[in-house]
Short mmCIF file of the C-alpha atoms (twelve columns), coordinates in Angstrom:
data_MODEL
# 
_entry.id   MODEL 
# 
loop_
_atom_site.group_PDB 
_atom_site.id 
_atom_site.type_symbol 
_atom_site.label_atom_id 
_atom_site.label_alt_id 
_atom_site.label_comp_id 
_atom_site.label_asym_id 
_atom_site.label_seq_id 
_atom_site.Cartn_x 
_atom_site.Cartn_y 
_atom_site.Cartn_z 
_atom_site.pdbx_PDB_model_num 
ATOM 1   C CA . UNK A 1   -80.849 76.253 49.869 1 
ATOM 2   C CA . UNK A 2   -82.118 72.742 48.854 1 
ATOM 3   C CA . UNK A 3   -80.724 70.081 50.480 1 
ATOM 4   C CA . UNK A 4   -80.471 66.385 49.372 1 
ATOM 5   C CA . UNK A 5   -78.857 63.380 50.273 1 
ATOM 6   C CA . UNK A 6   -77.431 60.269 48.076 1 
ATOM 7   C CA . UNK A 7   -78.794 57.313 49.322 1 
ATOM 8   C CA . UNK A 8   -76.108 55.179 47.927 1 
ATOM 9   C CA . UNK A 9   -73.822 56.401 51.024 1 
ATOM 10  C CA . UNK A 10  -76.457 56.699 53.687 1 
ATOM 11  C CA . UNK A 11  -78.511 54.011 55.373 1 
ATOM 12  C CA . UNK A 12  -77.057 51.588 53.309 1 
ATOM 13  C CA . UNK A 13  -77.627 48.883 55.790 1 
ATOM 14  C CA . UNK A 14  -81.443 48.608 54.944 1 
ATOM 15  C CA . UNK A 15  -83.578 47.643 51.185 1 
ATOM 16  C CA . UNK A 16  -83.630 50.817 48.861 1 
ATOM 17  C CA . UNK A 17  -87.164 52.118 49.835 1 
ATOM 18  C CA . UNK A 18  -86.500 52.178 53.903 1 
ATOM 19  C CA . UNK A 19  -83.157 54.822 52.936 1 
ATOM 20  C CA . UNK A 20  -86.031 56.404 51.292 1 
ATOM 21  C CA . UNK A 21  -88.575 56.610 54.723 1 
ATOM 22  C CA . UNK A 22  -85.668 57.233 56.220 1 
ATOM 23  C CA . UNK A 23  -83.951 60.034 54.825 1 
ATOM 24  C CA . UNK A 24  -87.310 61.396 55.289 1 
ATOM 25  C CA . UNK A 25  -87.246 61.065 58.781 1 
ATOM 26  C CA . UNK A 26  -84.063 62.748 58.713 1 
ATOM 27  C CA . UNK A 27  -85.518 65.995 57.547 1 
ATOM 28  C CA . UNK A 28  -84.805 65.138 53.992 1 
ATOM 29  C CA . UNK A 29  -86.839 66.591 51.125 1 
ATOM 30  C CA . UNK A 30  -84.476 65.726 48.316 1 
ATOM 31  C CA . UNK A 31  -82.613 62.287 47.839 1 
ATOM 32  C CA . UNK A 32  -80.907 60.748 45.052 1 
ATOM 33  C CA . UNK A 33  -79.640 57.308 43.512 1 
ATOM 34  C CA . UNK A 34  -77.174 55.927 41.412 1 
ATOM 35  C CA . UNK A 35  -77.867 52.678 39.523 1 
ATOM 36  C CA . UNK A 36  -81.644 51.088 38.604 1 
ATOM 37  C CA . UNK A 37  -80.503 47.937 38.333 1 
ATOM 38  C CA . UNK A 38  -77.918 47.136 41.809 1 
ATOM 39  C CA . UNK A 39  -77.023 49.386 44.772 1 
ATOM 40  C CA . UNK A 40  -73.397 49.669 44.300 1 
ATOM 41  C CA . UNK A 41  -70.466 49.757 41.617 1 
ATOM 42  C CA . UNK A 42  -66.996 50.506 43.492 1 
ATOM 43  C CA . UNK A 43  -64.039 49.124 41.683 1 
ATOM 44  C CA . UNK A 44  -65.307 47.642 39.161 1 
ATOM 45  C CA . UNK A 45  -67.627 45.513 41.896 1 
ATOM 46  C CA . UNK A 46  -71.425 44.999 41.540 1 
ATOM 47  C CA . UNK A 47  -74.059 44.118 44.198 1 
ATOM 48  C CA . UNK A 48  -77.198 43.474 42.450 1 
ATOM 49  C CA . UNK A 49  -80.258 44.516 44.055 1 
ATOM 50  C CA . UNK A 50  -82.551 45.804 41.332 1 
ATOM 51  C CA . UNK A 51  -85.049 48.532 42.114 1 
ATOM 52  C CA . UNK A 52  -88.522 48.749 41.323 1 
ATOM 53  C CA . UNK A 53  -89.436 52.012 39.813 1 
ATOM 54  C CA . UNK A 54  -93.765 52.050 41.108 1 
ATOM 55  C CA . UNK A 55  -92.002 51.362 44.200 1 
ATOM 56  C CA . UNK A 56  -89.642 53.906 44.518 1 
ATOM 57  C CA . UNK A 57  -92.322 56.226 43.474 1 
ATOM 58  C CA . UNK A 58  -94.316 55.257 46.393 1 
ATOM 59  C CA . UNK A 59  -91.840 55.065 49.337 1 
ATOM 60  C CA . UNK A 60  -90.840 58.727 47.821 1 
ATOM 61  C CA . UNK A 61  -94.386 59.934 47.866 1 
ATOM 62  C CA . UNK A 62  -94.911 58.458 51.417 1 
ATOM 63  C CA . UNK A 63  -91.733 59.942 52.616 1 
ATOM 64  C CA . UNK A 64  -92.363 62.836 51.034 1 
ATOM 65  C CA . UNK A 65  -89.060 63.055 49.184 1 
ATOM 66  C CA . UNK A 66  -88.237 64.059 45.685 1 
ATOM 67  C CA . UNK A 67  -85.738 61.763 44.131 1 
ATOM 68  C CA . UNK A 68  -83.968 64.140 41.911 1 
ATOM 69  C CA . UNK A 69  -81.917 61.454 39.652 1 
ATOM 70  C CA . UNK A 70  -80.044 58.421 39.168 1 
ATOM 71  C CA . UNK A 71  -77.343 57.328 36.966 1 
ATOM 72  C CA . UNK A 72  -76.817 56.058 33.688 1 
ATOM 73  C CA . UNK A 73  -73.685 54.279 33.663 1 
ATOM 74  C CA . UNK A 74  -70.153 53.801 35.272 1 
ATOM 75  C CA . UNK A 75  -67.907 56.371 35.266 1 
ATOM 76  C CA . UNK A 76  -65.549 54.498 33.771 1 
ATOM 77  C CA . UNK A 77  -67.543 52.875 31.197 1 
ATOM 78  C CA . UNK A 78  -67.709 49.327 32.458 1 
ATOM 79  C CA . UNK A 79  -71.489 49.565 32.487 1 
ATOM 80  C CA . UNK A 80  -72.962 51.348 29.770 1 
ATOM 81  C CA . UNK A 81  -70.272 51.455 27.325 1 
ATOM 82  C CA . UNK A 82  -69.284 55.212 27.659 1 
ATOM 83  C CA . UNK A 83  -68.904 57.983 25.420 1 
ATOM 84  C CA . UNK A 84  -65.739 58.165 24.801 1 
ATOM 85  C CA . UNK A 85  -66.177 54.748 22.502 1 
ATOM 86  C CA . UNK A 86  -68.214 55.508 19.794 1 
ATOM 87  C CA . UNK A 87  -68.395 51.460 18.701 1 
ATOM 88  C CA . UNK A 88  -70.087 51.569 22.305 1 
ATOM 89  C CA . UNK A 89  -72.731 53.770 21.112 1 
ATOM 90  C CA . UNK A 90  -75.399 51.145 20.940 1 
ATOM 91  C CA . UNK A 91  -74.368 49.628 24.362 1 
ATOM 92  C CA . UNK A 92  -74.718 53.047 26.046 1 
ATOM 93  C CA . UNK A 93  -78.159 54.292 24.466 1 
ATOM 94  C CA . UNK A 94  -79.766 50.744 25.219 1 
ATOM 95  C CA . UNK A 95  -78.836 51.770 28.798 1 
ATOM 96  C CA . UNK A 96  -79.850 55.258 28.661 1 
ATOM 97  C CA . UNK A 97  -83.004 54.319 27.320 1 
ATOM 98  C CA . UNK A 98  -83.357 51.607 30.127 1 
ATOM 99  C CA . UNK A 99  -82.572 53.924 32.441 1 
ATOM 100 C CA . UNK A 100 -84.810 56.972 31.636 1 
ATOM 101 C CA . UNK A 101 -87.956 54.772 31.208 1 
ATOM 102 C CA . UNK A 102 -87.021 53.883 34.633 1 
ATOM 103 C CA . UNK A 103 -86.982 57.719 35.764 1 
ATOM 104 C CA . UNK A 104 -89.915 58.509 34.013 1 
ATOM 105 C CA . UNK A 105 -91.761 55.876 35.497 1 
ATOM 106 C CA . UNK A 106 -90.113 56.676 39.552 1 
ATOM 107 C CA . UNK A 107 -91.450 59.990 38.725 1 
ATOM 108 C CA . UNK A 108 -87.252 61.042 38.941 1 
ATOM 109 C CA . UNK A 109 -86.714 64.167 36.611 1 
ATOM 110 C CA . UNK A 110 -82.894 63.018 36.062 1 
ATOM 111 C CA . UNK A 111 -80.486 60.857 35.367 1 
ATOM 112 C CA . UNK A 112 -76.413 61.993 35.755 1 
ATOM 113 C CA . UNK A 113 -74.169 60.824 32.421 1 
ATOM 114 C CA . UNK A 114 -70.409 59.814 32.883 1 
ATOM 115 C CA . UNK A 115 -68.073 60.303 29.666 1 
ATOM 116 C CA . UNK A 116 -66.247 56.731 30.151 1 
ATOM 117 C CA . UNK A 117 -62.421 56.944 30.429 1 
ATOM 118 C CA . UNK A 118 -59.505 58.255 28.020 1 
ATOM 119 C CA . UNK A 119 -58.865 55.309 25.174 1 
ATOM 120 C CA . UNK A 120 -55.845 54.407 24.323 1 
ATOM 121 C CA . UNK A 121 -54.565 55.856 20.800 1 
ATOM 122 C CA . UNK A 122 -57.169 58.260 20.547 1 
ATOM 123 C CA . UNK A 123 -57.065 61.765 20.635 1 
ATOM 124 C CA . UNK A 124 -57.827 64.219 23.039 1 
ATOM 125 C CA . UNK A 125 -60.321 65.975 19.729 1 
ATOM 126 C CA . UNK A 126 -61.654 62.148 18.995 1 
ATOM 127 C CA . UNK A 127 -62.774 61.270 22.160 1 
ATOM 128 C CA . UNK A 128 -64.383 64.484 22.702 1 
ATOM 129 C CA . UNK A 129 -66.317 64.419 19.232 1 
ATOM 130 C CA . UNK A 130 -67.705 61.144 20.474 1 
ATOM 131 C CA . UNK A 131 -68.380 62.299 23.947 1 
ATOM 132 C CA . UNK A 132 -70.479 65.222 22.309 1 
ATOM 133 C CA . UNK A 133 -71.967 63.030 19.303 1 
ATOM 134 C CA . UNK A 134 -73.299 60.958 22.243 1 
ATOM 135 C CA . UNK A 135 -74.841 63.282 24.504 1 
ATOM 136 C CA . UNK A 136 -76.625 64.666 21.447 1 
ATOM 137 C CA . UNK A 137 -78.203 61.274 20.814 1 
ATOM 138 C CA . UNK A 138 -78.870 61.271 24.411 1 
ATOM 139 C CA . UNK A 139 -80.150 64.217 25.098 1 
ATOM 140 C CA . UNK A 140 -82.790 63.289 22.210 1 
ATOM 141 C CA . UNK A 141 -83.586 60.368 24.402 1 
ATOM 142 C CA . UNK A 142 -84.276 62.789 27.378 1 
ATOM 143 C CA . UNK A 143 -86.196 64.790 25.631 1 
ATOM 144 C CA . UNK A 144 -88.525 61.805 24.446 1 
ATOM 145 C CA . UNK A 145 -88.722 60.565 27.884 1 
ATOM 146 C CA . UNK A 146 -89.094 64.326 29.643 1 
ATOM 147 C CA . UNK A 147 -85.906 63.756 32.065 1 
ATOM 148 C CA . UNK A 148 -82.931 65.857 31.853 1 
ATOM 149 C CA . UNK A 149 -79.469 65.052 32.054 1 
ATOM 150 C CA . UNK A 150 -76.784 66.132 34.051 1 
ATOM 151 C CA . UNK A 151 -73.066 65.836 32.611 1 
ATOM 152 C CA . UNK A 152 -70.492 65.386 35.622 1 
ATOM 153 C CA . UNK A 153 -66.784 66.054 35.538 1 
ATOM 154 C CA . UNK A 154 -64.978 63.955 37.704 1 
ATOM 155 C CA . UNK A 155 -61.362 63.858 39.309 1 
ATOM 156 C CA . UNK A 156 -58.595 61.895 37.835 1 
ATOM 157 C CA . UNK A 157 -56.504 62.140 40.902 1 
ATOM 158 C CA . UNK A 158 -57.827 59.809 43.733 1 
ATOM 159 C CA . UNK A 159 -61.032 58.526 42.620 1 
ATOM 160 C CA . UNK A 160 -60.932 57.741 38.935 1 
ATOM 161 C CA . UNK A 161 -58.057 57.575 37.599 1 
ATOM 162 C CA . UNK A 162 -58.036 58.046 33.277 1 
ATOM 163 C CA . UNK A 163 -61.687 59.183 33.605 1 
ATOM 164 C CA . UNK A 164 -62.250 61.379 30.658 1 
ATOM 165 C CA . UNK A 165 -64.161 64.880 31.452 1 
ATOM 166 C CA . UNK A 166 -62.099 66.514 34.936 1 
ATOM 167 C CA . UNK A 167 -63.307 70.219 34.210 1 
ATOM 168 C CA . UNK A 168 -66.320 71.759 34.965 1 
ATOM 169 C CA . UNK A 169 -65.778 74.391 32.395 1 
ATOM 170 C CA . UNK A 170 -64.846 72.183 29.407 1 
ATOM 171 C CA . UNK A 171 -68.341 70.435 31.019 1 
ATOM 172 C CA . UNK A 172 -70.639 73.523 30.565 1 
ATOM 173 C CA . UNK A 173 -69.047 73.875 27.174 1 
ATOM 174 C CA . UNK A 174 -70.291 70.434 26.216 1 
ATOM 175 C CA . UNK A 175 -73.594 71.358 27.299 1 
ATOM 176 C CA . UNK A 176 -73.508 74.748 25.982 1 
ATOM 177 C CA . UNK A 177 -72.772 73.197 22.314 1 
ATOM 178 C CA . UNK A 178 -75.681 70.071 22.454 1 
ATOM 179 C CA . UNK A 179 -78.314 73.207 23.299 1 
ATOM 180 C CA . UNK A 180 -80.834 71.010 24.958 1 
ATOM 181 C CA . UNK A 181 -83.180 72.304 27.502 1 
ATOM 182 C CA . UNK A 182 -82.660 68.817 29.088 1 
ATOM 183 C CA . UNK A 183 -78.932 69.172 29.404 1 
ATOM 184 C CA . UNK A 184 -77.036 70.648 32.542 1 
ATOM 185 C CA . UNK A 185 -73.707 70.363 33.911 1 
ATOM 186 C CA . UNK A 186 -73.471 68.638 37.752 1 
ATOM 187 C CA . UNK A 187 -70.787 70.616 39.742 1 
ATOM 188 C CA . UNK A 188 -69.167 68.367 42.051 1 
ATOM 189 C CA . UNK A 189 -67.286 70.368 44.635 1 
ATOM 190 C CA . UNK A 190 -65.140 67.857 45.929 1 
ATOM 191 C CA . UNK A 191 -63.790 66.817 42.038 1 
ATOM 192 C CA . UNK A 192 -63.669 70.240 41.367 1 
ATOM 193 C CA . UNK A 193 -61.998 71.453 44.569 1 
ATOM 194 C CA . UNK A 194 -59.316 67.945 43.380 1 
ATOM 195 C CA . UNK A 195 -59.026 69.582 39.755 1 
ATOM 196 C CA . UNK A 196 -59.647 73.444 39.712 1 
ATOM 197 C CA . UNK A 197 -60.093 74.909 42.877 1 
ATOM 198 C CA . UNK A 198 -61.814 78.469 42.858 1 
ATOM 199 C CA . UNK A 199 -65.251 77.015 43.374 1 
ATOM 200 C CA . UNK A 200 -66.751 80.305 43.543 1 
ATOM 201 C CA . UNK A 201 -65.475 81.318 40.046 1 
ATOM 202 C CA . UNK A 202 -66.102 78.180 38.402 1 
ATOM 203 C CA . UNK A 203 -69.479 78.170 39.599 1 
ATOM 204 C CA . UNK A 204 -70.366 81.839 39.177 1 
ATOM 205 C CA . UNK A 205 -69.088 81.603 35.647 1 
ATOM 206 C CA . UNK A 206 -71.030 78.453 34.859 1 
ATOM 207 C CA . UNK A 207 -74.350 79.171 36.210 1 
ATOM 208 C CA . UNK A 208 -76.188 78.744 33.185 1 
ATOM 209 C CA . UNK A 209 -75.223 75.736 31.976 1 
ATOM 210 C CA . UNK A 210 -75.518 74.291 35.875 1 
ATOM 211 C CA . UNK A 211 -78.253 72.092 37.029 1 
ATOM 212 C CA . UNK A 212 -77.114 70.110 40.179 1 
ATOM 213 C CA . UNK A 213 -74.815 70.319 43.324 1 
ATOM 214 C CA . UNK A 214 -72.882 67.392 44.760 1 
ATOM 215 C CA . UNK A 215 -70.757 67.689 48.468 1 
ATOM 216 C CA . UNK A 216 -68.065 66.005 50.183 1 
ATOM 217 C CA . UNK A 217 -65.070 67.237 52.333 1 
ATOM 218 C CA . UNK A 218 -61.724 67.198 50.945 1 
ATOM 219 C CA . UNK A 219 -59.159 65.532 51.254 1 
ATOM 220 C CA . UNK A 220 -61.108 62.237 51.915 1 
ATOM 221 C CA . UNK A 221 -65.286 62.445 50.676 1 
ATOM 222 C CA . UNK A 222 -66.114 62.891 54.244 1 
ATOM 223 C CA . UNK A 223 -68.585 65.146 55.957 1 
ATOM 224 C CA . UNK A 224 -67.974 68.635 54.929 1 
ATOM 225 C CA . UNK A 225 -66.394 69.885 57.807 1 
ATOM 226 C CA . UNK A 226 -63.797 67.513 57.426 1 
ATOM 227 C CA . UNK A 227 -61.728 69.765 54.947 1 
ATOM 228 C CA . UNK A 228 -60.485 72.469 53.029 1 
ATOM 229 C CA . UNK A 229 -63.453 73.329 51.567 1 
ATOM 230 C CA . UNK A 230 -65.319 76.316 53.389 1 
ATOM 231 C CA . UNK A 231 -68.463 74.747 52.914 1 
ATOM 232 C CA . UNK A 232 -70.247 77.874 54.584 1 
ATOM 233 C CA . UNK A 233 -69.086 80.398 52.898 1 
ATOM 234 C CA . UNK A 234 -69.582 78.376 49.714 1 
ATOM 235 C CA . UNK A 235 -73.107 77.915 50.206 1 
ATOM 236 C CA . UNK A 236 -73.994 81.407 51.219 1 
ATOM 237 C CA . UNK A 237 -72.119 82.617 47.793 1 
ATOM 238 C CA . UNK A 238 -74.176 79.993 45.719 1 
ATOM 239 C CA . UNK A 239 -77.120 81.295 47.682 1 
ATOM 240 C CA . UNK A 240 -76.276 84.948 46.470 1 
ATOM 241 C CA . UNK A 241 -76.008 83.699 42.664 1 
ATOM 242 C CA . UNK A 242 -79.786 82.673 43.191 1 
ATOM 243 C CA . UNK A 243 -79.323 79.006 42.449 1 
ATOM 244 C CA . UNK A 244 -82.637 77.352 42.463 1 
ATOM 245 C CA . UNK A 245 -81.484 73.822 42.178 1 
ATOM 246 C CA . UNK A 246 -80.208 71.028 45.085 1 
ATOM 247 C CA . UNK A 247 -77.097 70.807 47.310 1 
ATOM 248 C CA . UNK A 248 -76.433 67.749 47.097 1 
ATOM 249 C CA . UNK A 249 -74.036 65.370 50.584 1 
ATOM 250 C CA . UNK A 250 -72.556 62.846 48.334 1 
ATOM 251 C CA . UNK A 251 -70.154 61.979 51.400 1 
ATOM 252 C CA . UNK A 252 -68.989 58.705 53.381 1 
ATOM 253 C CA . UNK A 253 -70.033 59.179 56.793 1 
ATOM 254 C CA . UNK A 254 -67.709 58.691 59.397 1 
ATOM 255 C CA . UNK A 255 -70.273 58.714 61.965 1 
ATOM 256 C CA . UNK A 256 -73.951 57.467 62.170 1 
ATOM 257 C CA . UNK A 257 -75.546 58.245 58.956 1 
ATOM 258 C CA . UNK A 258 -78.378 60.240 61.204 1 
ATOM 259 C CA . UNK A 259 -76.144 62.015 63.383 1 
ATOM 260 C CA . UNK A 260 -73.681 62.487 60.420 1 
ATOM 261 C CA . UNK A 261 -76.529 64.289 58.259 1 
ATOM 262 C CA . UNK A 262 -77.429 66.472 61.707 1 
ATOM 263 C CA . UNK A 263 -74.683 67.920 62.332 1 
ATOM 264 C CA . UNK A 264 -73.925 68.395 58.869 1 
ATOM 265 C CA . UNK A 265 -77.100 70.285 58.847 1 
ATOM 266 C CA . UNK A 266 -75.745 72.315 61.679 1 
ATOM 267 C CA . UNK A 267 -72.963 73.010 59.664 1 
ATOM 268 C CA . UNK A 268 -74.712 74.703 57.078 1 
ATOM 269 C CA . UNK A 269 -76.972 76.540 59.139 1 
ATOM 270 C CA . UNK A 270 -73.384 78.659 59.839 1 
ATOM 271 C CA . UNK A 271 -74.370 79.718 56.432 1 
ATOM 272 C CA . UNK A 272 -76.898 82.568 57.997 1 
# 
């Protein structure tokens, strides 16, 4: 199994290209970020720190780590616009566009898209029309720009509450119905373990449409061992399905981001 890490929980203390050296050091082949243009957005709260795609390239190449993707915009739709808004539709393919250039030119072969949240006197059918009409247009983008996409679902539980798309098969669906190459779904087991359970099943039965892997224990988005979630026997039955993308720690640490990721790599090892 590939393993990657998101550098927007790890090594935070240090500039953008020294997580990259050092999720390197860490054993790290795969990495990932969120934003191009600031380092964090937690409710609804920016820290601008703009990155510089020939540089990320480099420190990636020097590392030797693949950055697999970054994001497009909020999951809420306070940066970007949305989906779920279609008088946003400008605002959000600006950003796409902004944002895929950047990929293209990082040498990162995707970028993740959030639907925005649920509006307010619109129907469940309305919002998804625009969600799809969107990732159409997008997708067209991607295509231009030779980056995929990968659609999340997200929990409305604990973490983002009104957010629009919460199920990984209504997800592949979406993807399944834009039919571009460039579009996959992102299966998020700690959302999905919040919204569906049956991991397994979900992600047996989507295989197709799925492109990318994102970790965290549950209850809490710590390290995997840290809840329900048999991350072990998880992996091993992903493994049998013949995934050939990344597995993805999209966790908060409660240790030492290094010793964190070890032992987490221990962890998985129990995998055989």
């Amino acid at each position: 199994m590939k393993i990657g890490v998101c550098l927007e929980m790890f090594f935070t203390d240090r500039p953008f290209p020294d997580r990259i050296a050092a999720a390197g050091r860490a054993g790290f082949r795969f990495a990932e970020m969120w934003f191009t243009d600031m380092t964090a957005w937690t409710a609804g709260m920016r820290t601008d720190e703009p990155k510089d795609p020939e540089q990320v390239r480099a420190a990636a190449r020097k590392a030797g780590v693949t950055i697999t993707n970054a994001v497009i915009g909020s999951p809420d739709g306070g940066l970007g616009g949305g989906l779920t808004e279609p008088a946003n539709r400008a605002q959000w393919l600006r950003r796409a566009d902004e944002t895929l250039a950047f990929c293209s030119a990082a040498g990162i072969r995707a970028a993740i898209v959030c639907t925005g949240n649920r509006l307010e006197g619109r129907t469940d059918a309305q919002m998804r029309k625009s969600v799809l009409d969107g990732l159409k247009a997008t997708a067209e983008r991607a295509e231009r720009h030779g980056v995929s996409l990968w659609l999340e679902p997200l929990n409305d539980k604990v973490d983002h509450p009104n957010y629009f798309l919460t199920s990984s098969d209504e997800g592949a669906t979406l993807c399944r119905q834009v039919g571009s190459p460039r579009l996959r779904l992102l299966f998020d087991c700690y959302h999905m373990q919040l919204m569906e359970g049956d991991l397994c099943g979900h992600i047996k039965k989507n295989l197709d449409a799925i492109g990318h892997i994102h970790s965290a224990g549950h209850p809490g988005r710590h390290e995997l061992w840290l809840g329900e979630t048999n991350y072990p026997f998880l992996v091993r039955e992903i493994e049998k399905l013949r995934y050939k993308g990344v597995f993805a720690l999209e966790y908060m640490p409660t240790l030492e981001p290094a010793k964190s990721l070890r032992q987490t790599l221990t962890y998985l090892k129990e995998c055989g």
